[in-house]
Backbone as numpy.savetxt, mean C-alpha at the origin, in Angstrom:
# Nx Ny Nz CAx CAy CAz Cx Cy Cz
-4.09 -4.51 27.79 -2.73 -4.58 27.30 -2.71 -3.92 25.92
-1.58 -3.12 25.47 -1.40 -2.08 24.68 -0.76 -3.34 23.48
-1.13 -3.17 22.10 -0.66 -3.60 20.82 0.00 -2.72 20.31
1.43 -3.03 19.63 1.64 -1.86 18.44 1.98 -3.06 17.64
1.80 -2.74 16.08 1.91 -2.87 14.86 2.82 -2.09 13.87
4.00 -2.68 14.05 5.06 -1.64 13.26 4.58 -2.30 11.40
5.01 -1.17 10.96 4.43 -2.13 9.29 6.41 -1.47 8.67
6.88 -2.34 8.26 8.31 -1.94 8.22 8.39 -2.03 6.61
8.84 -1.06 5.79 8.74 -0.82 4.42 10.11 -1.81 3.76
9.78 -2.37 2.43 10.52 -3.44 2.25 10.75 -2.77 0.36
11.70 -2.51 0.45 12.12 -1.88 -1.23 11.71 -3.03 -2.38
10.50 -2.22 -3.15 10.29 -4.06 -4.30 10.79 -4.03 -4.81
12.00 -3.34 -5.47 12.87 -3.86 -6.06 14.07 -5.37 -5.86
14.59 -4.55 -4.59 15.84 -5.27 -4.30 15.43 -6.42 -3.11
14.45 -5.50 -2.13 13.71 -6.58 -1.21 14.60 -6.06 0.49
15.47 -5.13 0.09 15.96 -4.78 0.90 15.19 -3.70 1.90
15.58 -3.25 3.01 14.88 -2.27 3.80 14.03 -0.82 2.92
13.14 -0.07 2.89 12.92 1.02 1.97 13.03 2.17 2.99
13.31 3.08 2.07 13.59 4.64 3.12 12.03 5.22 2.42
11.47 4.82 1.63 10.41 5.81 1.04 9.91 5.02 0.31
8.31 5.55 0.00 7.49 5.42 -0.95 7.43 6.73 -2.36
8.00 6.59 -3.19 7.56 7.05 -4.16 6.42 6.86 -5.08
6.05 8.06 -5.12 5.05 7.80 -6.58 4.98 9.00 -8.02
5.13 8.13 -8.62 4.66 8.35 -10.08 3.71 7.86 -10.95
3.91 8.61 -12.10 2.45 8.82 -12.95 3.58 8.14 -14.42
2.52 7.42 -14.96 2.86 7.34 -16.74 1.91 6.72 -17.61
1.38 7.85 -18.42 0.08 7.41 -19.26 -1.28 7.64 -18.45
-1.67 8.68 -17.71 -2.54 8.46 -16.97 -2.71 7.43 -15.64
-1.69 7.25 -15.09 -1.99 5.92 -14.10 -1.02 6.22 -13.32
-1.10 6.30 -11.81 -0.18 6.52 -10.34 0.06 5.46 -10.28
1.32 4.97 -9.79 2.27 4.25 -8.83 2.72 4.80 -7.47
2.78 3.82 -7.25 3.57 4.04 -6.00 4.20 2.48 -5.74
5.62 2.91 -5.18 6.63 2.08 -5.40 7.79 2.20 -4.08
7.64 1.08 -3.00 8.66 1.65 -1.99 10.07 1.35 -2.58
11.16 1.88 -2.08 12.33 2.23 -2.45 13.21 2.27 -1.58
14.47 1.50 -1.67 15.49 2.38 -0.30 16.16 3.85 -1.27
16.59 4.27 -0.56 17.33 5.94 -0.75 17.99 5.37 -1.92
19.04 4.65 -2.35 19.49 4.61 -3.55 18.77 4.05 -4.82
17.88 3.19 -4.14 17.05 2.92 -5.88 15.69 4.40 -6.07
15.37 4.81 -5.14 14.44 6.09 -5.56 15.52 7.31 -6.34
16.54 7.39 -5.64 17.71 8.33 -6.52 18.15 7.83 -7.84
18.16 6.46 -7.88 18.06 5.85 -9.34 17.28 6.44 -10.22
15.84 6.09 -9.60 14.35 6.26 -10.32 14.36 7.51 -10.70
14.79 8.59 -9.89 14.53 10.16 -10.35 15.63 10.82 -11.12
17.45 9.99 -11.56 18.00 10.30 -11.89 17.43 10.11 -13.55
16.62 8.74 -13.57 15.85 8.31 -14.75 15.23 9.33 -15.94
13.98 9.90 -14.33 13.21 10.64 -14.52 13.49 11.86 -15.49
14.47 12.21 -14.35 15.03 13.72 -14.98 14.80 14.52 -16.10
15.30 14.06 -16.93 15.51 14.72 -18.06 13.67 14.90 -18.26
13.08 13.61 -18.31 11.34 13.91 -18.83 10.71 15.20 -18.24
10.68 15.04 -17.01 10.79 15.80 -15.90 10.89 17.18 -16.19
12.13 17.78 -16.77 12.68 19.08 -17.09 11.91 19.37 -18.57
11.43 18.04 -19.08 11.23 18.63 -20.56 9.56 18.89 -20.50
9.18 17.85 -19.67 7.53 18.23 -19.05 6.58 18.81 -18.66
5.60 18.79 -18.62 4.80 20.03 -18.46 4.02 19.64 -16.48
4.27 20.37 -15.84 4.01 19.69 -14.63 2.06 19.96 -14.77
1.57 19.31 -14.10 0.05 19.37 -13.64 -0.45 18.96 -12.17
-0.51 20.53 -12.07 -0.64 20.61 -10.06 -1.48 20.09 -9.59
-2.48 19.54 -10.50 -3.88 19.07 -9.57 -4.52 18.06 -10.65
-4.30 17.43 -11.21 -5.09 16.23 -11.67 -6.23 16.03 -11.41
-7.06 15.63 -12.45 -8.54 15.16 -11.95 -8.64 13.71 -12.51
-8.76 12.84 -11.07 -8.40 11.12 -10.93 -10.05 11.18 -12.03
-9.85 9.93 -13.37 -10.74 9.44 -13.83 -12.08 9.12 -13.32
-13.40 8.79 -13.72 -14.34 8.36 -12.24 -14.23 6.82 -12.20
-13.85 6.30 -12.85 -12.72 4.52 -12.75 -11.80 4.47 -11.72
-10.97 5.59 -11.91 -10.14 5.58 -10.18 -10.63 6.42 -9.24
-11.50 7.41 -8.88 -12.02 7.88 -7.98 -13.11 6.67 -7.09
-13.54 5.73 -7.99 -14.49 4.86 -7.67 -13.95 3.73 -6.70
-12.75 2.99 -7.49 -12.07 1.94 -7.20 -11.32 2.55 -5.81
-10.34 3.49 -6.00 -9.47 3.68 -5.08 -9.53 4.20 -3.80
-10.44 4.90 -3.50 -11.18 5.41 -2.25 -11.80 4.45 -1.71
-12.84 3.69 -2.79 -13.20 2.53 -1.80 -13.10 1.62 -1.29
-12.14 1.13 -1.68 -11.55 -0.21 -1.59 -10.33 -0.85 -1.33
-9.84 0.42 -1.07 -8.11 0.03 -1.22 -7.65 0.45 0.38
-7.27 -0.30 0.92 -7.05 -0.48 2.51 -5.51 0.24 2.68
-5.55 0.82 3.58 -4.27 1.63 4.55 -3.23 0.46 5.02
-2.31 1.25 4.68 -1.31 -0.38 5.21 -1.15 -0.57 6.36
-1.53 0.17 7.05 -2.04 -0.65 8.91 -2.81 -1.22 9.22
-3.87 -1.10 7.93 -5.10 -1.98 8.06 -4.79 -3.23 7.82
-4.33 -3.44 6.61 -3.94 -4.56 5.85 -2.67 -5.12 6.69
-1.38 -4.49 7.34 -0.64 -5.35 8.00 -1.67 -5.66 9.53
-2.41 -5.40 10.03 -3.55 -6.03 10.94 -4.07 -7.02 10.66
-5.07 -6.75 9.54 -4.93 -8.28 8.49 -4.59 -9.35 8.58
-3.48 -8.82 8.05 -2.07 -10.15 8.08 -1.87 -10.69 9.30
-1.59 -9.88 10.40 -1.33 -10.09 11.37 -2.06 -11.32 12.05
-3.31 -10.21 12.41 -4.50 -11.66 12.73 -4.97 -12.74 11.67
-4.76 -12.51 10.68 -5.22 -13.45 9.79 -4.11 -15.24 10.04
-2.94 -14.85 10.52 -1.71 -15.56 10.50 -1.94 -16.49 11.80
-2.64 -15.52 13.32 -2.18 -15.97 14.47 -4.18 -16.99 14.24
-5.20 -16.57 13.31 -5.88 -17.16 13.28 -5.91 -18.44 12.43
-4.91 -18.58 11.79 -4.65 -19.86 11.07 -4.90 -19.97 9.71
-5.07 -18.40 8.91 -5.39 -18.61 7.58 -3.62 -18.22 6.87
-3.77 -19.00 6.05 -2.66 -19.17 5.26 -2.48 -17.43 4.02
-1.52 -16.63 4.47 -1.94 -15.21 3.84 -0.18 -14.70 3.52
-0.32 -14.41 2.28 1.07 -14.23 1.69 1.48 -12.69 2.41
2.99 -12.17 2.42 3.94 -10.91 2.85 3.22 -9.91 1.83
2.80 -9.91 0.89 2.28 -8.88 -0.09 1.42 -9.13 -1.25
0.90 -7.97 -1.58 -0.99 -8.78 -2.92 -2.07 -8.88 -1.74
-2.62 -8.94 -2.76 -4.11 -8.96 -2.47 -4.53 -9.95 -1.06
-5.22 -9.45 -0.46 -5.69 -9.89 0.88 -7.13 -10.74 0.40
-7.02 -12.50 0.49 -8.61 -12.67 0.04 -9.94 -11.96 0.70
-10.98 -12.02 -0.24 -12.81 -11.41 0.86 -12.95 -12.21 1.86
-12.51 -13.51 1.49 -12.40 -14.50 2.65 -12.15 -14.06 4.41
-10.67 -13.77 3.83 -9.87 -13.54 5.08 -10.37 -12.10 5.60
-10.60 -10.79 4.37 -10.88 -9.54 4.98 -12.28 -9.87 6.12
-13.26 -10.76 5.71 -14.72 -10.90 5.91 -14.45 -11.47 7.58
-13.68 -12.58 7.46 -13.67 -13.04 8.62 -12.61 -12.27 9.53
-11.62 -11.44 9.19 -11.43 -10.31 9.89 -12.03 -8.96 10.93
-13.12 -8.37 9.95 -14.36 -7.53 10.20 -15.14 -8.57 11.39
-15.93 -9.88 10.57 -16.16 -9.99 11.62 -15.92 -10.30 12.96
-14.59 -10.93 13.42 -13.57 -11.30 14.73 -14.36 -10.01 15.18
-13.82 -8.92 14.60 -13.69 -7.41 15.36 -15.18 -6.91 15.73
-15.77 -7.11 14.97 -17.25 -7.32 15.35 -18.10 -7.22 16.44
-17.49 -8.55 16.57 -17.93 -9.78 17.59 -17.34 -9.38 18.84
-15.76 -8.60 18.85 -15.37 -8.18 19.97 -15.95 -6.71 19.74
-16.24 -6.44 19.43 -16.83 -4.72 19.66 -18.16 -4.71 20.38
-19.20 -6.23 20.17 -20.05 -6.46 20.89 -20.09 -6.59 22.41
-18.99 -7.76 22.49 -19.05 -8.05 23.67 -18.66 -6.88 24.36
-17.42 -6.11 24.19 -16.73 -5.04 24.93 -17.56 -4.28 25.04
């Protein structure tokens, strides 16, 4: 039997539906921030002016603090709404957003494991 996993984007601002993920930079440091269509048109009406007065930089070179951290460790949000998913129908208590405990990731991996064995 076939699973799908829709992961449905939730604007942090307002909490309402999001049309997009934006991201930006300030001071050396990326964001990313989902948005529905009118608060990202907010955000860039903001922007603007910096924007025009700015110097763009096509290719950044990520610190080795975030090349380190962020590649390794930072989970795909299909991973993480999977997670959630099973983490919920297995009985661990796991919040809509933040940090996923080692707990729950550990005993995740291994469920899958354990079925990758048997199968």
């Amino acid at each position: 039997m076939a699973q799908v996993t829709k992961v449905e984007l939730v604007d942090d601002l307002s909490g309402d539906k999001a049309d997009e993920t934006v991201t930006f930079g300030l001071d050396g440091v990326v964001f990313d921030i989902d948005l529905s269509a009118n608060n990202a048109g907010i955000l860039r009406d903001i922007f603007e002016d910096y924007v025009n007065a700015g110097r763009k930089i096509s290719n950044p070179t990520p610190s080795a603090a975030r090349r380190n951290t962020t590649a390794s460790t930072r989970q795909s949000r299909d991973q993480t709404a999977a997670i959630r998913e099973w983490a919920r129908k297995a009985g661990h208590v796991v919040s809509d957003r933040g940090r996923i405990s080692a707990t729950v990731t550990t005993a995740f991996q291994e469920a899958h494991r354990n079925l990758a064995e048997v199968g």
